[in-house]
N, C-alpha and C positions, 0 to 999 in steps of 0.2 A: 234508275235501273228498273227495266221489266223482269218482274220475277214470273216465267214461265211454268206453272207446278206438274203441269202434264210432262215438262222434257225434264225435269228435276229429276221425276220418280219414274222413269224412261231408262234415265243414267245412271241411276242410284242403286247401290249392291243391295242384297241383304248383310244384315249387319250384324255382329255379333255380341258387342257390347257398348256402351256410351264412346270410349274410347275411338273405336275404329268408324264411329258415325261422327265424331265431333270433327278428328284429321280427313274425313272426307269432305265434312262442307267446308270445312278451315281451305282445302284444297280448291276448293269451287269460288270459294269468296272472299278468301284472303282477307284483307282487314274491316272487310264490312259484317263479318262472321261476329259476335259478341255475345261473351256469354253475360247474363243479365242476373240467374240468380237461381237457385235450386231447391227443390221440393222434395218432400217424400208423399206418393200417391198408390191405395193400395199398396202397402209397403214396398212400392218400391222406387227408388233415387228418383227422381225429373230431373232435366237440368232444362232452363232457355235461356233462348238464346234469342237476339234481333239478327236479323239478315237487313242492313241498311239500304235502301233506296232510294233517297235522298239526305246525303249528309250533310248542307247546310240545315233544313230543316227539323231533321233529327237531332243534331247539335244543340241545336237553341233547344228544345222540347226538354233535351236531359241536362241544361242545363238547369233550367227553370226548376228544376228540383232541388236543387241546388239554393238558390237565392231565396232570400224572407220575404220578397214582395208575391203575390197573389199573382200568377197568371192567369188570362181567361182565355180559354182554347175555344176559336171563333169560326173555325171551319177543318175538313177531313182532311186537308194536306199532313199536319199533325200526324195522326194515324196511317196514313197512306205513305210516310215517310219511311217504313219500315212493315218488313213481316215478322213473326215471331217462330223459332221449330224448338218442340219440343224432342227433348232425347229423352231416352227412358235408360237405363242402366241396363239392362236387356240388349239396346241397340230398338227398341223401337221410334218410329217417327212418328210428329203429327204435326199440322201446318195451322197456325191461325194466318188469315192474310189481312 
C-alpha cells in the first residue's frame, strides 16, 4: 500500500476528539488501522497507531517480539512496512512515515 499523506489530509475533517479521528481512519483502513499503544504527552492522552503497508512483512517484524531468539533487522523494508498516526485526545494528528 502507497500511503499518500497529501490526499490523507485533503480528506480528512477536523476532528474533535480521539474518538471521532480513530472511526475515521478505522473507515479509510479498515483492518490495516492498529492501535499499538498509548501515551500521555503534555498532559494529554496519545494513542498510536500503525496504518499497515505491507502485512506479510509487518507480520513477521511483530512477531519477532514475540519470540526469545534475537532478530537482526538487515534492511528498511521492516520499517517501510508500516506508517505510524498519532491521535491526541483533542482529535489532533500527526504522521510518522
Amino acid at each position: 500500500m502507497n500511503l499518500d499523506l497529501t490526499s490523507i489530509y485533503e480528506r480528512m475533517p477536523d476532528f474533535k476528539n480521539h474518538e471521532e479521528a480513530r472511526e475515521w481512519f478505522k473507515e479509510e483502513f479498515g483492518d490495516d488501522f492498529l492501535l499499538r499503544s498509548s501515551d500521555e504527552s503534555n498532559g494529554k492522552k496519545v494513542f498510536y497507531y500503525h496504518v499497515v503497508k505491507d502485512p506479510e512483512v509487518y507480520q513477521q517484524y511483530m512477531e519477532s517480539f514475540a519470540s526469545p531468539v534475537q532478530h537482526e533487522i538487515t534492511n528498511m523494508g521492516t520499517f517501510e512496512s508500516y506508517s505510524t498516526v498519532e491521535i491526541s485526545e483533542d482529535g489532533g494528528i500527526s504522521f510518522s512515515i
